[in-house]
N, C-alpha and C positions, 0 to 999 in steps of 0.2 A: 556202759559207754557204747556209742554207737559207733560203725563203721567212720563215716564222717568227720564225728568228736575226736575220733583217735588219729587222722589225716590234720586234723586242726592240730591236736595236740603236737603230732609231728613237726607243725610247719613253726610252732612257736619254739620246739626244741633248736629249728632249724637255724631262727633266729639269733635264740638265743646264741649257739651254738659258733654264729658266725658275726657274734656281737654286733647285731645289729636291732634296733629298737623297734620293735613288729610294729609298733604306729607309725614308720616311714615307710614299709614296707608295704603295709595292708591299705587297701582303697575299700571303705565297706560301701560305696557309691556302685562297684563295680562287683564286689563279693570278690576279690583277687590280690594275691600277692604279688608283687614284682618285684625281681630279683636283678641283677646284671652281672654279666659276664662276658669280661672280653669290650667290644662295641656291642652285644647285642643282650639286649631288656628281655628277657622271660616273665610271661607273666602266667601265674599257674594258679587254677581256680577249683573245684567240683561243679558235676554237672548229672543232674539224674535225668534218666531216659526209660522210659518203658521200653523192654524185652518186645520178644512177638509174642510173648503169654500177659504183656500188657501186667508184667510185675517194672519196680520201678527198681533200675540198676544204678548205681552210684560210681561216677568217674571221677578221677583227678585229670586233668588236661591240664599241658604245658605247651603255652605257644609262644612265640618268637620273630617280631617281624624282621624279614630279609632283606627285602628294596619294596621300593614304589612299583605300583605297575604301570609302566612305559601309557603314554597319550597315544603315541604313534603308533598307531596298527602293526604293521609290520615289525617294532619292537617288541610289541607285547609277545605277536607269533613265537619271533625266537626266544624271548624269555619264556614260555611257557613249554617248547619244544625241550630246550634245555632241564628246567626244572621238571619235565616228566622223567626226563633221563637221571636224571639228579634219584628221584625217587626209586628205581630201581636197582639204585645203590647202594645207599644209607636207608637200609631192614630196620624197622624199628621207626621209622618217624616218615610222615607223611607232609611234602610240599603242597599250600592249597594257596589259592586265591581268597582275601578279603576283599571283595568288590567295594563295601560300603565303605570303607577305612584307606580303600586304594593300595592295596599290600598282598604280599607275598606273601605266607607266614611259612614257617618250619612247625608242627604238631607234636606231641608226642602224648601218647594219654592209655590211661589203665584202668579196669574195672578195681576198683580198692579193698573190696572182698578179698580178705588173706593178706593186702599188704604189710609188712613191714618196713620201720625206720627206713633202712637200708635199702630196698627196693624203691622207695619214694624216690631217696637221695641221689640215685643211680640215675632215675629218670630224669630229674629235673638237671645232675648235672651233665648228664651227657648231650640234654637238649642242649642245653648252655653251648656246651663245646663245640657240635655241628654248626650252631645258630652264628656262633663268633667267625665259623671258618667258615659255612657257607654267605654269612650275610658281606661280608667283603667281597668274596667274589664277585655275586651275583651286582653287588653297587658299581665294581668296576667294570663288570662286562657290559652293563645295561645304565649306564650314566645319560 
């Protein structure tokens, strides 16, 4: 079984796990699960990338939109001002801009090489957790 195979096998334990029917969850349009917690949708996918030795390395990535991103120039500044500051707080997950989707998201993602069950689980829920607490915030400060 491949690194991958065993992150999939995971994610149908995960399902299972949380009685829920992996065909509500799974988008094969997208190659992504989505999950919810809280207000805020996780959607957690793999993604391979070549290394700089141009070998190809395999992720789990977990992301999470937070708010829109402001029209208004000057909103966006302090939205973006804020969530840099956001990011050197919460170690472990990275705030980025989707420009094409117009979003905020919360990240969180890991080489899958070595992972187990448990490690996955931690990841996707503690994205969950930040995503619930930060995405409130950031919709009422930036309405």
């Amino acid at each position: 079984m491949t690194p991958a195979e065993r992150i999939k096998d995971y994610l149908h334990r995960l399902c299972d796990e949380m009685g829920v029917d992996e065909r509500k969850v799974y988008n094969a349009n997208t190659g992504a699960w989505y999950f919810t917690h809280g207000s805020s949708t996780i959607e957690v996918f793999l993604t391979t990338q070549k290394n700089l030795q141009q070998q190809p390395q395999t992720f789990i990535r977990c992301m999470a939109p937070l708010c829109e991103i402001p029209k208004d120039i000057k909103k966006q500044f302090e939205l973006y001002r804020t969530v840099l500051a956001i990011n050197a707080t919460y170690l472990g997950y990275k705030i980025s801009s989707e420009e094409e989707r117009g979003l905020v998201c919360i990240i969180a993602e890991r080489n899958i090489s070595g992972m187990d069950y448990d490690e996955m689980l931690t990841l996707i829920t503690d994205l969950g957790l930040w995503a619930d607490k930060l995405d409130n915030f950031l919709q009422e400060q930036f309405r």
